[in-house]
Backbone as JSON, one array per atom type, in Angstrom:
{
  "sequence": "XXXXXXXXXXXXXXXXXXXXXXXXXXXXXXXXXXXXXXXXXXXXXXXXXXXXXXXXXXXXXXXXXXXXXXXXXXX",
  "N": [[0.84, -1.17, 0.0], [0.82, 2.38, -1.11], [2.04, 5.03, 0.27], [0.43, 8.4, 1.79], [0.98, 11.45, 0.53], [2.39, 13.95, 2.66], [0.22, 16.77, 3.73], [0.92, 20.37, 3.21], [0.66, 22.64, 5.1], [0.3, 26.08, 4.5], [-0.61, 28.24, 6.05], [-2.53, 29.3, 4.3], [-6.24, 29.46, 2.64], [-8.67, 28.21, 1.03], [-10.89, 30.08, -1.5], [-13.54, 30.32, -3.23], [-14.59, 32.53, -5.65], [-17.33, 35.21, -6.6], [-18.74, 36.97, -8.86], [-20.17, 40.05, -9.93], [-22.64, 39.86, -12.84], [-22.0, 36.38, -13.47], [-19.83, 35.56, -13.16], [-16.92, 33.62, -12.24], [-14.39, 32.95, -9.9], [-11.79, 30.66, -8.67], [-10.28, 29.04, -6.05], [-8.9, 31.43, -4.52], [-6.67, 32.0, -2.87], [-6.13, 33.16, 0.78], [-4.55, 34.18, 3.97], [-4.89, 32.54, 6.49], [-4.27, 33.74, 8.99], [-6.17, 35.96, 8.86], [-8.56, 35.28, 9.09], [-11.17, 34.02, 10.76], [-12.45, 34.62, 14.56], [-14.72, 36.84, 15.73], [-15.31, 38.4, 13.32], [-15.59, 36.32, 11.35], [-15.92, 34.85, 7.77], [-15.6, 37.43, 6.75], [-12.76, 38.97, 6.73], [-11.51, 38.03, 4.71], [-13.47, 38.67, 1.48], [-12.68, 41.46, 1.91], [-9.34, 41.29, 1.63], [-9.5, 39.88, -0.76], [-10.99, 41.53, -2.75], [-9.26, 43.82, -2.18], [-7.3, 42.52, -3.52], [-8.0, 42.32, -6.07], [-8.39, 45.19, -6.65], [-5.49, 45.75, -7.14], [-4.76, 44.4, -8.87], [-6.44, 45.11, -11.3], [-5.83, 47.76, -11.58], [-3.14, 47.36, -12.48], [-3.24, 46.05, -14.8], [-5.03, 47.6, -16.31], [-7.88, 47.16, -17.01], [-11.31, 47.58, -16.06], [-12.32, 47.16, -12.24], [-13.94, 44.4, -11.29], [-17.04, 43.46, -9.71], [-17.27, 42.13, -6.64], [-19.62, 39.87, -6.17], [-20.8, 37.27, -3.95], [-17.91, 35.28, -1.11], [-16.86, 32.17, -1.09], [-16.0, 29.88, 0.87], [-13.8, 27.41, -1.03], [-14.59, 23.81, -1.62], [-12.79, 21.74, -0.04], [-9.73, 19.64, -0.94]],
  "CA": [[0.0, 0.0, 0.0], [1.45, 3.42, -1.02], [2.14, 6.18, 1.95], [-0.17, 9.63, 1.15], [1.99, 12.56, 0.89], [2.02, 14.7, 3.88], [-0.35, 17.74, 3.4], [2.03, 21.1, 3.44], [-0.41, 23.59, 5.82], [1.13, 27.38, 4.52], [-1.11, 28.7, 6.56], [-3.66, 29.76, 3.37], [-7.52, 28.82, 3.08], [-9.14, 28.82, -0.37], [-11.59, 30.58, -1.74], [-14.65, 30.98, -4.38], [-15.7, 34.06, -5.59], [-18.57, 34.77, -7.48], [-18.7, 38.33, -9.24], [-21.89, 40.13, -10.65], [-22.06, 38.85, -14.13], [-21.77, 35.43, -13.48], [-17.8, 35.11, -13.44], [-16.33, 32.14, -11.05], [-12.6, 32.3, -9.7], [-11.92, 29.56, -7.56], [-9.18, 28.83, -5.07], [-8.4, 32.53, -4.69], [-5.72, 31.91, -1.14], [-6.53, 34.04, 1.94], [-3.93, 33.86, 4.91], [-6.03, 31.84, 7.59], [-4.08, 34.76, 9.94], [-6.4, 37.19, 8.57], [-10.42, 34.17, 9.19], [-11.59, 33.59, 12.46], [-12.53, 35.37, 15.57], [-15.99, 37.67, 15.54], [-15.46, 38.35, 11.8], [-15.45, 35.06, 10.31], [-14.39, 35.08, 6.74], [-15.56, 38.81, 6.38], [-11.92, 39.71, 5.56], [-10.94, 37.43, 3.49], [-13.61, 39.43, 1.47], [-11.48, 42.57, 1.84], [-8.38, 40.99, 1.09], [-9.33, 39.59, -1.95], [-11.46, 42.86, -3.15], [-7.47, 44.66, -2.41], [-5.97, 41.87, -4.43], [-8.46, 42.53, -7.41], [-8.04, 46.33, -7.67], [-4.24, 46.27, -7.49], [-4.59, 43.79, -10.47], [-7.1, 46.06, -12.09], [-4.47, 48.76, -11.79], [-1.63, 47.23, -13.29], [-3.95, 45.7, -16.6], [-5.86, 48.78, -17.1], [-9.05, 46.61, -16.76], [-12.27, 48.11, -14.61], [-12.43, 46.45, -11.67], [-15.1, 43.4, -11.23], [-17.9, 43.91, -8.35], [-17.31, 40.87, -6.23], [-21.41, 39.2, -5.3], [-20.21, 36.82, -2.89], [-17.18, 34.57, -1.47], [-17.06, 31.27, -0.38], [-14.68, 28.6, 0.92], [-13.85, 25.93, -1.23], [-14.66, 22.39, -1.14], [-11.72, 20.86, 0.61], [-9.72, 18.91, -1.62]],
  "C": [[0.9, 1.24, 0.0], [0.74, 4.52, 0.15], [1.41, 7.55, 1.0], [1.3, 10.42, 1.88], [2.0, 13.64, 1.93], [1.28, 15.96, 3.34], [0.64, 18.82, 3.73], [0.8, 22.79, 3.9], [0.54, 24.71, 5.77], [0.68, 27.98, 5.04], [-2.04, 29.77, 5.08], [-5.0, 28.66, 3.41], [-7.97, 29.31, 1.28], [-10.21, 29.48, -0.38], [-12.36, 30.28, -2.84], [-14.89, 32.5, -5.06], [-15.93, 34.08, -7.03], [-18.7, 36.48, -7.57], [-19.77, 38.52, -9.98], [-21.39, 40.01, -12.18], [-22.0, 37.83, -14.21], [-20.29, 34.62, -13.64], [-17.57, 34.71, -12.24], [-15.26, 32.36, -11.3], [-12.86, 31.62, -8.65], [-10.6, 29.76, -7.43], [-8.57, 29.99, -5.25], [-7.4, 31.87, -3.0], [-5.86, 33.33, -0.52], [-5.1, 33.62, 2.96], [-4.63, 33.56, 5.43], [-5.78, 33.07, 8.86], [-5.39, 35.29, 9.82], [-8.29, 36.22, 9.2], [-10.17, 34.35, 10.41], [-12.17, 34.95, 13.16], [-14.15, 36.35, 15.28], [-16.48, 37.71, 13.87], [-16.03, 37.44, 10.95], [-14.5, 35.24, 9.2], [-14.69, 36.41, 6.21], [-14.14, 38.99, 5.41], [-11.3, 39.15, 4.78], [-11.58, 37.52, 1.72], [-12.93, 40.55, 0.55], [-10.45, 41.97, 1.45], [-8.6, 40.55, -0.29], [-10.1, 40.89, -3.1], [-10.18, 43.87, -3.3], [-6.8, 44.06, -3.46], [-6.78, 42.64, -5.83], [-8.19, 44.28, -7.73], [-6.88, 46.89, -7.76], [-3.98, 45.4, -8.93], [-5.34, 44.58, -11.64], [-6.73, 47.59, -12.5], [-3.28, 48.84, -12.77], [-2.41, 46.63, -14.86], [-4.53, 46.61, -17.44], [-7.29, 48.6, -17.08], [-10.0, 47.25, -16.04], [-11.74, 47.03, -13.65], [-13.76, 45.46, -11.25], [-15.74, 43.53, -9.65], [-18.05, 42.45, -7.66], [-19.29, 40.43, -4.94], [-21.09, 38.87, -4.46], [-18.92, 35.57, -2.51], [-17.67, 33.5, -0.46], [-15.92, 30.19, 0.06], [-14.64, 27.5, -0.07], [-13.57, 24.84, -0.98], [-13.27, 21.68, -0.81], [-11.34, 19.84, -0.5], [-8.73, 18.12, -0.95]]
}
């Protein structure tokens, strides 16, 4: 029987997100620092709303109105 490979925990959590329009990115990475506590995953959120309009900066692109995020399914 082959040995599973040890999982390598960087301390990131994935993500969904679901933008108006119907546009799906998946496994966006959050620091897990940033989840928890009163918040939940509120800022993970915010962090990924920061990531998109420093990318929407540097392409020239608008920036996309994020509907809502979600964790993804554990793989």
């Amino acid at each position: 029987m082959a040995r599973k490979k040890p999982r390598n925990d960087n301390g990131t959590v994935l993500f969904d997100v679901f933008y108006k329009g119907g546009v799906r990115t998946s496994n966006r990475k959050v620091p897990s620092a940033l989840l928890g506590g009163l918040d939940g995953d509120d800022p993970a959120r915010a962090f990924i709303d920061e990531q998109d309009s420093k990318i929407a900066g540097l392409s020239g692109n608008p920036q996309r109105t994020i509907e809502r995020v979600v964790r993804s399914s554990g793989r």
